[in-house]
Structure formats: structure tokens, C-alpha cells
N, C-alpha and C positions, 0 to 999 in steps of 0.2 A: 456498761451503760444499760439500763434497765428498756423494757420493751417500746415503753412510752418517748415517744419523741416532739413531740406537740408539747406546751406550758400547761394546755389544759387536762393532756392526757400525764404530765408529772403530776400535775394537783390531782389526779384522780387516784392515781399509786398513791401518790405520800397518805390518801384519806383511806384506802383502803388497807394499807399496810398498818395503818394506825390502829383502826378498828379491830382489826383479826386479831391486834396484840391482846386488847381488852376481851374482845368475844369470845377466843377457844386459840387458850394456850394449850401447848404443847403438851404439860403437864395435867391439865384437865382433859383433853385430848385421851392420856395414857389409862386415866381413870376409866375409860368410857370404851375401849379395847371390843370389849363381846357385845356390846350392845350396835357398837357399827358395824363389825361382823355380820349381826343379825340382820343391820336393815334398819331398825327402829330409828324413827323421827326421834333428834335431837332437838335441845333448846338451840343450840347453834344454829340448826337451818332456818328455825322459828326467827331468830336475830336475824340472818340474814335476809330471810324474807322481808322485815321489817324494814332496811337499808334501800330495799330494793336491787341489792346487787344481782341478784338471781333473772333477773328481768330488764336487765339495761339493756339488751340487745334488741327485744321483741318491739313493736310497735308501740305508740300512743295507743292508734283506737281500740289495741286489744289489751292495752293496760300496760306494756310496757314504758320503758324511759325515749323510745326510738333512737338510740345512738348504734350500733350494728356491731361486726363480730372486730372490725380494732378494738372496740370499748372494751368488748365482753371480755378479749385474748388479754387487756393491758389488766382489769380484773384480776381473772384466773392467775396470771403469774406472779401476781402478788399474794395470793391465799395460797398458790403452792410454795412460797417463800415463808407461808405460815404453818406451814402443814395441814390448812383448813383442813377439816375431817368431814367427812358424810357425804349425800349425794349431791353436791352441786354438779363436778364435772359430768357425770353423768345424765341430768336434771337438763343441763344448759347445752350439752351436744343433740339431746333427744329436741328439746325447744326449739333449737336454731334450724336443724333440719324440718322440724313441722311448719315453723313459718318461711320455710323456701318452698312448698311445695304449693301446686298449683291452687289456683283457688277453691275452695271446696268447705260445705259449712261445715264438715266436722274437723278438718282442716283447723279453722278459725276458733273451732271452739274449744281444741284443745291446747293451743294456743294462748287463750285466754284462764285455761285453769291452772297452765302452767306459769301464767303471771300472776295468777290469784293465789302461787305458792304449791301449788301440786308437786311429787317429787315424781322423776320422774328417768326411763331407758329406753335404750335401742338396742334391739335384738337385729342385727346383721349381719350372723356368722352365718358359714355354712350349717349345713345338719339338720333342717329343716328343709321340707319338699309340697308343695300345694296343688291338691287334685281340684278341678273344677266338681262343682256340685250346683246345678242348678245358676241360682242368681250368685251367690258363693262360692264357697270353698272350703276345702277339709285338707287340715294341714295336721305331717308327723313330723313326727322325728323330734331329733333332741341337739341343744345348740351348742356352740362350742362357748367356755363363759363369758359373761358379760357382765362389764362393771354396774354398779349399781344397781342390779336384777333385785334382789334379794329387800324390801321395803320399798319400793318403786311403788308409785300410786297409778300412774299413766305409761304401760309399754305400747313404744310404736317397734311393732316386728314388719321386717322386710325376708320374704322366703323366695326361693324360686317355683317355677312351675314343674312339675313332678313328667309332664309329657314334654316340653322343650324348656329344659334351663338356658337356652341362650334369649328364650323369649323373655318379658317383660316380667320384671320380677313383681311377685303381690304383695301388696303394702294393705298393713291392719292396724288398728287399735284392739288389745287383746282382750277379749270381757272374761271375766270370771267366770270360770267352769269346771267342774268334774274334771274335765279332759285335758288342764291346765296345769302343770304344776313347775312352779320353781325350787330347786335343786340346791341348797345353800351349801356352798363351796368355802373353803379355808381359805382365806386371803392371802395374799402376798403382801400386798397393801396393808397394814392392819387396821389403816384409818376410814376405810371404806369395802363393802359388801361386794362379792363377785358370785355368780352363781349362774346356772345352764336353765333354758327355758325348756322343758319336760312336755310335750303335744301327741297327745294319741287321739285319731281322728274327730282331730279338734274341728268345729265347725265354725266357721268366719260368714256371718250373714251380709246380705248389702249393707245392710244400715252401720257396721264397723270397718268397711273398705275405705281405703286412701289412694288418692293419684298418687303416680311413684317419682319420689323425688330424683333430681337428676343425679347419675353416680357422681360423676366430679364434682358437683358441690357437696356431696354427702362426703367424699373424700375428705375435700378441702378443709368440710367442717371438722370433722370428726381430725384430721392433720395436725391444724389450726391451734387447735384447743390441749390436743395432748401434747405438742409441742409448750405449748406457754407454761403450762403447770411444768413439765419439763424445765424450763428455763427458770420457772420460780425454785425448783430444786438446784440447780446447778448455781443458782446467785446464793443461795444456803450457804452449800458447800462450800462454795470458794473463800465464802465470807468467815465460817465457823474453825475452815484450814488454815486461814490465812491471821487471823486471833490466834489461835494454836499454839503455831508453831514463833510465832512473834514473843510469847511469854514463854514459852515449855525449852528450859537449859538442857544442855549435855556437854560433858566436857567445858562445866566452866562457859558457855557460849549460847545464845539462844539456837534452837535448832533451824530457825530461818535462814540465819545468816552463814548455813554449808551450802553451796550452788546446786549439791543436788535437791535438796529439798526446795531452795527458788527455784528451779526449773523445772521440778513438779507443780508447785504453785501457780507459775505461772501460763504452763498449761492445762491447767485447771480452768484458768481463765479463759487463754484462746478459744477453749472447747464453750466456755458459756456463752462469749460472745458470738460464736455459732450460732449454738443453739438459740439465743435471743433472735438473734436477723433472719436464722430459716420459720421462727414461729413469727413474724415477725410481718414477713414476707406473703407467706401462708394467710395470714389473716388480710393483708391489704388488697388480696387477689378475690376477695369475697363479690365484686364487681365487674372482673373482668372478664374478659370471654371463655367461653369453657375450657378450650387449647392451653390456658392459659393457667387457670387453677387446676387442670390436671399436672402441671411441671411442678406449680406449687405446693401439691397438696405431696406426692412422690418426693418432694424435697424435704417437707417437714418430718417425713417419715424417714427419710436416709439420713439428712446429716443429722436431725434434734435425738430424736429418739433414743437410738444408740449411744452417742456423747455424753447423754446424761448419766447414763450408766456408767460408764468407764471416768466419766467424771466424779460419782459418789464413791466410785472405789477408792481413787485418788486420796479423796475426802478421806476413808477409812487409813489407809494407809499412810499417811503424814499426821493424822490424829493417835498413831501408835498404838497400842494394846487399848486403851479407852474407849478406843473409837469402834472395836471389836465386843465392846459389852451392853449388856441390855439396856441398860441403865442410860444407857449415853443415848443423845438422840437419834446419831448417824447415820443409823441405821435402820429406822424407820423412813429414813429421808433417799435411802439406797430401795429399801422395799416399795417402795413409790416410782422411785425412776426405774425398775425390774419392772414394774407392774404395768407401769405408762410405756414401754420397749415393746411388754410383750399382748399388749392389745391393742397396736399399731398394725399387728399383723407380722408374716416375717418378712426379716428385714432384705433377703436378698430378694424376695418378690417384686419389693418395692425399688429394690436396684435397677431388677428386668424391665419394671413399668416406665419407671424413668427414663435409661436405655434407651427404649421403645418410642417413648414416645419424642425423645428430642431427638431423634431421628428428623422427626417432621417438622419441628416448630422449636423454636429456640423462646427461653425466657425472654419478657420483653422489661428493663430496666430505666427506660425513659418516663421522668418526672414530667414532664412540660406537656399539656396541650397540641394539638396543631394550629390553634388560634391561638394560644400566646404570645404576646406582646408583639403582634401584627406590623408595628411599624417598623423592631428592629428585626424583622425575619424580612420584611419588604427590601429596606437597603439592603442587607445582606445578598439577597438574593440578586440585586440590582448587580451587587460588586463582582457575585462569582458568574452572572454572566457575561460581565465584562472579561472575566478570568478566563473563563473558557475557550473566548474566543483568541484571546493572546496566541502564541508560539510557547510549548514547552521545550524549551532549551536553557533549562540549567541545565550545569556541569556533571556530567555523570559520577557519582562516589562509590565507592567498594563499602564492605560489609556493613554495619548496621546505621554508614551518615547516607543522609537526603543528599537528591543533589545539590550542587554548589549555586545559589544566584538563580538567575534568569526571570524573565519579564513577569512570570505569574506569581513566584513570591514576591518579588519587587512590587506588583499591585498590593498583593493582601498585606506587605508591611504599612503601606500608603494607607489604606486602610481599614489598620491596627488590626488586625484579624489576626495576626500569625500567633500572637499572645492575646489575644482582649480580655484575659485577667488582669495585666497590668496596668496601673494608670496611667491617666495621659501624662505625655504625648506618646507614648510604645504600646498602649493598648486602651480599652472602653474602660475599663476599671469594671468589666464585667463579672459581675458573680455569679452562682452555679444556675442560676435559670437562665441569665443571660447568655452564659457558657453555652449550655444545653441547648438554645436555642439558634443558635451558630451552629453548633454543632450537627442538629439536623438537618441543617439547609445546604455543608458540604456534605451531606452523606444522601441528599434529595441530586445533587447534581455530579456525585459519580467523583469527586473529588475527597483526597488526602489532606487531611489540615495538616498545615505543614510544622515542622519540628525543627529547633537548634538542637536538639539532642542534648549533647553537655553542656551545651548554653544557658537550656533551659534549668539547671543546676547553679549557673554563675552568675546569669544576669540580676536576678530576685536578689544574690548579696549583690552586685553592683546599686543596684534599684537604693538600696537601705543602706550603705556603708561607701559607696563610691563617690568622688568626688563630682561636679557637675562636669567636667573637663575628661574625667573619664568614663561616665554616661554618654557624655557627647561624641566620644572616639569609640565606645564597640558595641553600645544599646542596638542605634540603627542600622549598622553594617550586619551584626550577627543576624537581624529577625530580617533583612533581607537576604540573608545566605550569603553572604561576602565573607564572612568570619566562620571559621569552625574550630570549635573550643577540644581541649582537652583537659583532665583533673590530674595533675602531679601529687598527691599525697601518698597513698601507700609505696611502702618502703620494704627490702629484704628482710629487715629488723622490726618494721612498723606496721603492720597489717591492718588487725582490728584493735589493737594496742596504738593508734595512731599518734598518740603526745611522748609516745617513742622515737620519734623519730628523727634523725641525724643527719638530714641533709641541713649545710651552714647557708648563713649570707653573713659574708662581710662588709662592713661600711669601706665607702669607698668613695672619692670624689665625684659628686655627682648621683651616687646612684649605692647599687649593692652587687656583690658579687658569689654569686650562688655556688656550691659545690655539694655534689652528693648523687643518689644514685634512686630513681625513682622506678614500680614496677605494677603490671597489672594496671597499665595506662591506655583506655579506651580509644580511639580514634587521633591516638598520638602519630601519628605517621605520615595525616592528613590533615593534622591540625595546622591553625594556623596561628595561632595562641594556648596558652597554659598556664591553670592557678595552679600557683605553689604554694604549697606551705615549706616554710627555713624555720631552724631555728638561729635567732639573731640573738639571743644570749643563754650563749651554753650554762650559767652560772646562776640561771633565775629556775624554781623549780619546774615538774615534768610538764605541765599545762601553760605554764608560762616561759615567756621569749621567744614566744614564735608569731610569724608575723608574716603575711597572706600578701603572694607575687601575681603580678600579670607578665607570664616570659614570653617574649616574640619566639617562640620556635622556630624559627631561622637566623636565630641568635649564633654566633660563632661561639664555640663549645656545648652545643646542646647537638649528645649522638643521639636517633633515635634506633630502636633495634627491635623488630618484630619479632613475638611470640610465637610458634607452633604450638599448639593443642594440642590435645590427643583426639580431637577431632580432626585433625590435619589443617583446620583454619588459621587465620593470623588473625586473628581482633583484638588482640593486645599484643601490649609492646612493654617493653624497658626503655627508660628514657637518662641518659648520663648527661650531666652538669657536671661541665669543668671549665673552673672559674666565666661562668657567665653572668654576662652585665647585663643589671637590668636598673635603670633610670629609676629616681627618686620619684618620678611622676605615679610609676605603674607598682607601686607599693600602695596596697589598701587599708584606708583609714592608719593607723599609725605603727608604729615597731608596738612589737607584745601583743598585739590585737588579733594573732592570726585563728587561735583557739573557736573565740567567742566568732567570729566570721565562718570559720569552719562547721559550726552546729548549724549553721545558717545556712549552708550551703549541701552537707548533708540531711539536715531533715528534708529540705524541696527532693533531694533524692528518694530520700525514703515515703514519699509522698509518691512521684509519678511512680516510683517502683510496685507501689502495691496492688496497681491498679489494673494490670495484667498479665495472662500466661503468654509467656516466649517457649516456655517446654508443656512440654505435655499436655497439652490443648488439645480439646474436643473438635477441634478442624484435626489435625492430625489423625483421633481415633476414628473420625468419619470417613477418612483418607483411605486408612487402612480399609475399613470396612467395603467402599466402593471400589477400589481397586482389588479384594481379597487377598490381598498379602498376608497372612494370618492362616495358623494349621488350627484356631480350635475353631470351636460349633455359635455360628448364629447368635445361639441364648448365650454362651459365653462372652462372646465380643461386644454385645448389648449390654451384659453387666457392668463393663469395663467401662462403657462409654457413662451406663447409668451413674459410674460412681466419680468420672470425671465432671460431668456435669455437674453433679450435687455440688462438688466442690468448688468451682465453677461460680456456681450458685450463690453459694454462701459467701463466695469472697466478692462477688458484685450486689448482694444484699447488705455487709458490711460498709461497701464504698457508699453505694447510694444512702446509707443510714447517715454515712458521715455528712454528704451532701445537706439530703433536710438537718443535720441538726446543726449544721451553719445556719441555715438560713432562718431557723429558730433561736438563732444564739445562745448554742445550748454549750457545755464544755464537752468536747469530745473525747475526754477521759484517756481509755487505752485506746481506743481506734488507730490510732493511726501505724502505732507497733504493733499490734494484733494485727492489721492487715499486711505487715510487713510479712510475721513469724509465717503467717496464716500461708501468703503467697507464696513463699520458698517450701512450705510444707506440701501444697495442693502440687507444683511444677513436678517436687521432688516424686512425690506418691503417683500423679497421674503416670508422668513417663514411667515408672518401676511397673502401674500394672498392664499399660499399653506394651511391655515386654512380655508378659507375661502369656500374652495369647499370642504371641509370633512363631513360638514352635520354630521348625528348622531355619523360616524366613528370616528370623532372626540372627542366623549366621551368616547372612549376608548383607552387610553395610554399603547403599550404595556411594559413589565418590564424595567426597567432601566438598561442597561447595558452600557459596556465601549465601546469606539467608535470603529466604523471600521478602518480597516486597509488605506482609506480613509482621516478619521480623521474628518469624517458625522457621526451622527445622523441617523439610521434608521428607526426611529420611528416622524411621523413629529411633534406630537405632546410635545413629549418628547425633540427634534432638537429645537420648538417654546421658551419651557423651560428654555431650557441653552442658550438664547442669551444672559443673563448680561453676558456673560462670553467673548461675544465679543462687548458689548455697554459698558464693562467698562474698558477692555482690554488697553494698552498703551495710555490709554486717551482716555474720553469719546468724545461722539460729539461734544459735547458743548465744551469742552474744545479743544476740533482742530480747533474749529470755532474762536475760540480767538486767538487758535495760525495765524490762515490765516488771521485775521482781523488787527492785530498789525506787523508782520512781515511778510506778503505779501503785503497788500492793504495798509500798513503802515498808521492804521489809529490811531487818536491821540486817548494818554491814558486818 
């Protein structure tokens, strides 16, 4: 899914991707190689200025379109989907930071020539030092490169002070002088000029001095921007790999259709849609509190940045020898993502800074207002302190079920709060603002919204496929805790292969008679029901004859038999059917029907599954941190944290993306398996590098116990443990990989 998630912001892509085709192809692009090199003003920026793209962000009364940096990022990542050439990126970072800066007329004025088409950079590398003189200053030294230096009409340079660099760094408009010179450097980029700012006791008078813009939004800008062009390269890629290898044979067979090449492609893909949500992200934060666009702009630099690069490689590498030659684009589109990586800054700095800073302040991912829709935050709020004041005495449960019943779910079923996504009469038919906004008012009074856990996996097919009589017997029992579900589907033989699978039902008077042997069964033990899948005609092909049970688990022939882990826990079980009766009533929707019920009941799985860490959570890494269980150093253990967070990050920048574009009604494409792949990938990586800094403490695992009230792992080694529990969970990677390879990227089988 592209940047834009608004109707107005797709019309704004689909007009700008349209024009770049016609403005400055690729090919005409190649033509023009030493002249962007150089710096010289093209006709392209000429066109562009003309569009007004270069100025969508700035103000009306300074001549821009007034739409701000969403606009600007959904822009940029479509001309880096074009390989737009020359100084815009540069032109529109320098822009965006001049018009955040305090008010001040030359401030305004440059501001204004950069809407009247000026080209234009920001010099804010080290290497630079500024002695006071007078009403002035006298600045040396020589800077580290900077994009777009080299033909630049208007540089804003930011230096530090030569007697205390912690003091306020000095911000200039640079004039032309003697003592001035720019250094033209060899690109990486070749579609755009890089080059060092050259100051031998350059002098800066009052009349070229700037108030100094705030670092985190100079961050965020500067994030923001090289993140989107990023993400316009990585939608290149994905798109030029995924053509490719769809037509390019071997062996008689397109090369798409060997699994290793789909599951290059398609994370190819997870990485873009990363990198989309962190630039994404990054640019929505252009409004919020500084705390705030400091997380974000450190995000857009850790997960986009890098991604893109190892995603262009990707690109080269599934494009085969072609994609290694001059001639071919690829690799101009790789020299762009090296180029955007490597004037981000490095990248473990930005690990540190992140680290660092979410120490203190955690990203904040709520959409909704705190005036939003006032009347249902009123009731709500009426209900949970009626909740409050109740008796908590439900049933106490072991590992990961709520407890059983008791008078304060019993209220929130009444009401419908325990689901208010579902319709009435089981819930508001609330949707994601409404959700959202429930959901801040339990988390205002100290309260758990409550969960059926595998319920909430069964009841949505009940909801859509169940009869009114069996709505009626486990809808309202399960949302007030009375019912606790279990999923009988995977099999010894059946895993993620699941229309393998050989447990029978026989027709039988009255009902059916189930045989076979089920495993890797969640809260079977405690359960008080279970959907089964049988197969009911061994003789219809692999997908069909099978046909979706409700089994009383207290049924005579159902053994159940608890799991050990190698975490020493029991959360699963094996469950054995021998000859167990289950009524013609508690069979769903008809014999053969069980498949098509089962994606039903699996996708809400892989739905609540994406949406958060059970392993390797940044409570965990902070755990450590405060308690110092850990042999390495401080900056060490801040990086780990920096880089679980990003991840973190990016997969609750992903959920919320999916959020608005419901409520856009937009099609949410890969999202929802990207966030799957995504989540088992971020669990698996954070837990590996929170090992990583344990040093000797990591040989001692403390005892096994059941999860927190959380539903973490307190123990990290023990959290490292149990991740099959979410690498094999609703499909493993590999097999999500196949699902986004064949039914997103539709690539041949």
C-alpha cells in the first residue's frame, strides 16, 4: 500500500506519478547523468516548479499550496518511485526546515524564494565550527557531504559554536564569498549533486543570521523525507522484481514459481511496507510534541533507511545478471537507496538515539481525540464505573485464559463492551474510532478489556455461519466467561498443511461420531468446548469433505493430555477423539462446509495475532535494563532496546495504517499478512538480540512459570524459549511468505 491513505491523498499519487512519467523518464534522466552531477538547473525542476509540487508544503501567504509535510512525504515517494532527478529532495528538506523556524523576516523571505522556485540545501553536518565576531561570526572548517550542495541557489548552514558546542548551534543564510567554496564530489546518487561546504574564516554578518530551528523537528524533517523517497524506491523494486521474475523461465518454469524466489519477493515486500509506515509515521508526527517526533524521526532513520537498501539488493539479485548491468535501471535505484542510508547519518547512532530515548516516553499510536464522540465515552465511562465498583470474582484460570465469569464481565457483556465490534445484540457494531474510544476510557480507569481468547477466533464464524439456535446457546455465555473455547485443527500429519488432515466423523443417528487425534491445542484442558475440523468424506478431494464441529469437551471419548515445552510450561495439549458424539445441532452450516468456515475462523486469528509482542517486548528489554541482569555496557543495551522498539514501531505504524484505511475504505491490500510475517519476525529478532547482551546472566534461566498478567515472559531467557509458540502459531513464516507470494504479488504457481 502506497504512502497515501486518505482518497484525496491517492488522487494526489496517482497525479503525481502520472506526471513524472511524462516529465523525466528514466531514460531522459540517463541522458542528463553530468549535468546533475554538476548541479545545473534542469528543465525538470523548471516543470516542476510549474506544478507547484516543490511548494505544496509551504504556506498560502508565502506562496505555497498550505497542505504540510503528509502532502509533501506522499509527493516525494512517488518521484522517488520515478527516479525524479535534481534538487527537489534537497530544495524541499532545506524549505520545510525554514518555514518551521521561528518567526523572523529573513526567515519568511527565504521561504518565499523557495516557493518562487529557488533551489535549494542544508548544510548540518559536523565539520564546521563558529567563532563570535562582533555582531557575527566567523565560521571554518569543511563539512561532511551534502545532498544537493553543488547548484543550490539558497544554503541554510547550521554550525556549532567553536567555544561551547553544547551551546546553541548558529544558523546562517550563506552569501557568496571569497571564503566560500563548494567541493563537487562524485555521487553515489547519479541523479543528484553531493558535495562539502569549504569556509575559511568565512564571515556571517547580522543581516544573514537565522533563529535556530528546533533539533527534533529538523530531525523529523529531514527523517520524514528521506524516508519517503526511500519507500518510493522500494515500491520500484518490488514492482520491477516481481514483473521479472513472473516472465523470466528456467527449467521450463517461470522463475517466480520456486519458493525460494516467492519468498525473496515477498520480503521484498514486508520490508517496503515498513519502510512505507515508518516514513509514514514520521511525517504524521510533523504536529505533535517534540517527545514525540524525536521517536519518530530515530524510527524513520532505523527501520526505512536501511530496508531500502537491502531491499534494492533483493531487487538486483532476483533480477539476475541484468539487474548487475549498466544499462539496466536497478541500479541506479540501489545508488539512490546507498545514498538516502548513508545521509541519514549512521545508522547505529540512530539505534542509540532511539534506545535512549524511549527509555522515557513511549510512541503514542492513538487516533481519536479526547473529545471524541463525547456521548459514547460518557456511557462508557458511566458502565465501567458501575464495573468498578462490583466484586472481582471471576474464576481464576492458568496460563494464557482470563478468568472464568464473574459479575464485572457479566456487566460489560450487558453492555456489549466485551466485543463492541460485533453487532447487535453481542456488541455496538462499533468500528475502529468507536473501538478506540472504549478503549481509552478502560485504560482511563485501570481496567483490562476483557478477552474470550479462542472465542474471539470462533464466535465471528458463529456470527456469519451459525445457526440462530447456536448464536443463542454460546454467543452470550462465551462474552460473559461462562464458555471457554478451544481450536481442534492441527494434526500430527496436519500442521500448516491443514486440508491434510485425517481426523473422521461418521454419520451416525442423530448426530456424527468423530475419531482422530488433534495437537498443539491452546487452552484445551480448560476448555469447555471445541471447533473441530473432520473430514466427513474421505473420497471428495484434499479441500473438500470437511465439515466444522462444536464438541462439548466433556464428551465421553475426548482424552485431553497436556504438553511440556521446553520451557517446562503446559499451554498446549493433544486432544484424542475416540468415537465421540457430537449432535447434528452442533455441526456448522452443512457437511463439506468446513474449509470455507475455517479461513474464517483463521483469518480473525491472524488478525488479533498481528497486533502484538508476547516475546521480545521492549517491557522485557526495560526489565532487564532496570533490574541490570545484563553483562554488556549501558550504550550496548540501549541499542538493543533502540532496535526493539523500531520494530515495535513499525508493526503498530502498520496496524494503525490498517485502522485509517478502513475507515477510508480503502482495500488493505497485503496488510494484514505483512503484519502477520512482520510480527513473528520483530518477536523472533527482538528475543535473539535481548540474548545477546546477557553475557553469563544468560545461563541462568529463572523457573518456569505461567505468563503475566501481560501475557510476557518475565524471564528473557525462558520468553527466547517459547518463541515456537509464536513461529508456528497461525502459520509459520514461510508459510505467510507463500501466502503474499501467490495471493498478493500473484505470482505464478
Amino acid at each position: 500500500m502506497p504512502l497515501a491513505l486518505t482518497s484525496e491523498h491517492r488522487d494526489l499519487a496517482d497525479s503525481v506519478a502520472a506526471w513524472a512519467r511524462r516529465a523525466a523518464s528514466v531514460e531522459s534522466t540517463r541522458a542528463q547523468l553530468t549535468d546533475l552531477g554538476a548541479g545545473k538547473r534542469l528543465d525538470s525542476w523548471d516543470a516542476l516548479v510549474r506544478q507547484g509540487l516543490h511548494a505544496i508544503h509551504l504556506s498560502e501567504e508565502r506562496g505555497g499550496a498550505g497542505a504540510g509535510l503528509p502532502d509533501l512525504a506522499v509527493v516525494v515517494e512517488q518521484l522517488g518511485r520515478a527516479l525524479f532527478p535534481g534538487p527537489l529532495l534537497s530544495t524541499v528538506i532545506a524549505s520545510a526546515v525554514a518555514a518551521s523556524l521561528p518567526e523572523h523576516p529573513l526567515a519568511g523571505e527565504l521561504v518565499e524564494a523557495y516557493a518562487g522556485g529557488a533551489t535549494g540545501a542544508l548544510v548540518a553536518t559536523s565539520g564546521l565550527s563558529a567563532t563570535r565576531d562582533g555582531d557575527g561570526w566567523v565560521v571554518d572548517g569543511t563539512s561532511l557531504p551534502v545532498l544537493g550542495l553543488p547548484g543550490a541557489e539558497i544554503v541554510l548552514v547550521r554550525t556549532d559554536q567553536s567555544a561551547d558546542p553544547a551551546a546553541e548551534p548558529v544558523w546562517f543564510r550563506l552569501a557568496d564569498a571569497p571564503s566560500a567554496q563548494v567541493l563537487v564530489d562524485e555521487p553515489t546518487d547519479l541523479t543528484r549533486s553531493v558535495g562539502r561546504l569549504e569556509l575559511r574564516g568565512h564571515r556571517v554578518g547580522a543581516a544573514d543570521l537565522l533563529p535556530a530551528a528546533a533539533p527534533d523537528h529538523l530531525d523529523l524533517v529531514t527523517g520524514a523525507l528521506l524516508a519517503a523517497d526511500a519507500s518510493g524506491v522500494a515500491r520500484w523494486c518490488v514492482d520491477t522484481a516481481v514483473e521479472h521474475v513472473s516472465t523470466r523461465e528456467q527449467f521450463g518454469r517461470p522463475v517466480g514459481s520456486f519458493q525460494a524466489v516467492q519468498h525473496k519477493a515477498s520480503m521484498m515486500l514486508v520490508r517496503a511496507e515498513i519502510i512505507c509506515a515508518a516514513a509514514w509515521d514520521a511525517a504524521r508526527a510533523h504536529d505533535h510534541p517534540l517527545e514525540q517526533q524525536r521517536l519518530a524521526a530515530a524510527q524513520a532513520h532505523v527501520s526505512a533507511l536501511p530496508a531500502a537498501v537491502d531491499t534494492a539488493l533483493e531487487c538486483v539479485a532476483l533480477m539476475g545478471g541484468i539487474g548487475f548491468t549498466w544499462e539496466h535501471d536497478t541500479h541506479l535505484y540501489w545508488r539512490r537507496a546507498i545514498s538516502l542510508a548513508s545521509l541519514g547519518g549512521p545508522e547505529e547512532e540512530w539505534v542509540g538515539r532511539l534506545g535512549a530515548t524511549a527509555l522515557g516516553v513511549e510512541r503514542d499510536f492513538s487516533f481519536v481525540d479526547d473529545d471524541s464522540l463525547p456521548d459514547l465515552a460518557a456511557e462508557v465511562r458511566e458502565v465501567l464505573d458501575t464495573v468498578v465498583g462490583l466484586p472481582d470474582d471471576g474464576l481464576p484460570a492458568s496460563g494464557w485464559a482470563p478468568s472464568r465469569g464473574g459479575s464485572r464481565q457479566e456487566a460489560l457483556a450487558a453492555a456489549r463492551l466485551v466485543a463492541p465490534h460485533y453487532p447487535a445484540p453481542w456488541g455496538r457494531g462499533a468500528g475502529p474510532e468507536e473501538q478506540a474510544v472504549i478503549a481509552r476510557e478502560f485504560v482511563r480507569r485501570g481496567l483490562a478489556q476483557p478477552s474470550t481468547v479462542i472465542g474471539e477466533w470462533v464466535l465471528p464464524t458463529l456470527m456469519v455461519h451459525g445457526t440462530p439456535e447456536q448464536q443463542e446457546r454460546f454467543m452470550g455465555p462465551t462474552l460473559r466467561g461462562e464458555i471457554f473455547w478451544c481450536q481442534l485443527f492441527s494434526e500430527p500429519g496436519a500442521g500448516s498443511d491443514l486440508a491434510g488432515l485425517s481426523t473422521r466423523a461418521r454419520k451416525v443417528e442423530g448426530g456424527w461420531s468423530l475419531t482422530g487425534q488433534k495437537v498443539w491445542n491452546s487452552m484445551a484442558h480448560e476448555a469447555d468446548w471445541g471447533v473441530c475440523l473432520a473430514r466427513t468424506d474421505p473420497d471428495a478431494p484434499q479441500h473438500q469433505g470437511i465439515s466444522y464441529f462444536l464438541v462439548d469437551m466433556r464428551s465421553a471419548g475426548v482424552d485431553v493430555r497436556p504438553l511440556k515445552q521446553a520451557t517446562g510450561l503446559s499451554e498446549f495439549n493433544e486432544v484424542f477423539l475416540d468415537d465421540v458424539f457430537v449432535p447434528d445441532e452442533c455441526l456448522v452450516a452443512g457437511p463439506g462446509e468446513g474449509w470455507r468456515l475455517a479461513v474464517t475462523t483463521l483469518s480473525n486469528e491472524r488478525l488479533s495475532m498481528g497486533a502484538r509482542l508476547s516475546h521480545g517486548s521492549t517491557a522485557l528489554v526495560r526489565s532487564v535494563i532496570d533490574e541490570g541482569t545484563h553483562a554488556a555496557t549501558r550504550e550496548q543495551v540501549l541499542r538493543v532496546l533502540g532496535r526493539c522498539v523500531g520494530r515495535e514501531m513499525a508493526l503498530s505504524s502498520l496496524n494503525l495504517r490498517s485502522v485509517l484505511a478502513r475507515l477510508s475504505d480503502l482495500d488493505l491490500g497485503a496488510e494484514i499478512s505483512v503484519q502477520k510475517v512482520f510480527n513473528a519476525i520483530a518477536q523472533r529478532d527482538n528475543s535473539r538480540d535481548l540474548l545477546s547482551v546477557l553475557g553469563p546472566c544468560g545461563a541462568v534461566a529463572r523457573p518456569a512459570r505461567e505468563r503475566t498478567a501481560a501475557g510476557t515472559e518475565s524471564d528473557p531467557v525462558i520468553d527466547h524459549i517459547g518463541l515456537p509458540s509464536v513461529l508456528f502459531g497461525g502459520g509459520t513464516i514461510e508459510i505467510q511468505l507463500n501466502v503474499i507470494a501467490r495471493r498478493v504479488l500473484r505470482l505464478p504457481r
